[in-house]
N, C-alpha and C positions, 0 to 999 in steps of 0.2 A: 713403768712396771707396777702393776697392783700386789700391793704387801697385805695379804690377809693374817696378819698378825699384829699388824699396827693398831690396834683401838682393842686390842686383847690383851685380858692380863692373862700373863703365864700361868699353868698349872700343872700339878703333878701327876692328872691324867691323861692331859693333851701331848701333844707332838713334843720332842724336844726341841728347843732354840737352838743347838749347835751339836755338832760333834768335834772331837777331837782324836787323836792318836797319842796312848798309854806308851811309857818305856815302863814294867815293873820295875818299883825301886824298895828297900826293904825301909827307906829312912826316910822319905819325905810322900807327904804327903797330895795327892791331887790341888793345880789350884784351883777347879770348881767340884766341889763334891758331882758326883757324878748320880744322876737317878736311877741311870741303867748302862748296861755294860754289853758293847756287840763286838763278837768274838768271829775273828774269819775263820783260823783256821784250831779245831775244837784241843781240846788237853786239859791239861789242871791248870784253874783260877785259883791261889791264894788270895785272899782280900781280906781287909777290913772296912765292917759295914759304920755306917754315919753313926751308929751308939756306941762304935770303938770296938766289938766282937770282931775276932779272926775266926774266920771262916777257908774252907777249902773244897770246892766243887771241882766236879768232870763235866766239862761243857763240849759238845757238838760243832762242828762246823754252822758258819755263819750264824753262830747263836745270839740270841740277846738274852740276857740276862738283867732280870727288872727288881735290881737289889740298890737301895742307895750306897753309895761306894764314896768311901775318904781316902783309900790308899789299895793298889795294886800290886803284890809283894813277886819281889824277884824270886826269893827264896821259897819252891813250892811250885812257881807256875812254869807251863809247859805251854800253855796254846800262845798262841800269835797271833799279829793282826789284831790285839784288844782297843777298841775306842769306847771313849767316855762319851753319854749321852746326856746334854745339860738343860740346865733350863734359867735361864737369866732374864 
């Protein structure tokens, strides 16, 4: 199989390297900061961004949200389905 990312260095504009599946937690932290945030089903995001700010959006069904993320807070959030967008 051809890996069209193999001789590429990552960047913060291009595709992300992985995804993952979020549990909001109010005490720990993501372990890959996350660049952006895809939400299935929409509600209130809680978060804290990569500079440490808590923040709190209303996000849409299947939404992505292209905020750098350290932490997805239980306390606050309502949507579902949130995965982390990474880049490693």
């Amino acid at each position: 199989m051809t890996n069209p990312f193999q001789n590429r260095a990552m960047t913060l504009n291009g595709p992300a390297s992985d995804l993952a599946p979020i549990t909001p937690n109010d005490g720990a932290d993501l372990p890959t900061i996350a660049v952006a945030l895809y939400i299935e089903t929409g509600g209130d995001i809680a978060l804290v961004t990569v500079r440490g700010q808590s923040r709190s959006v209303k996000v849409a069904d299947f939404a992505i949200l292209p905020v750098g993320t350290r932490r997805v807070l239980a306390t606050g959030t309502t949507a579902i389905g949130i995965h982390a967008l990474t880049v490693s």
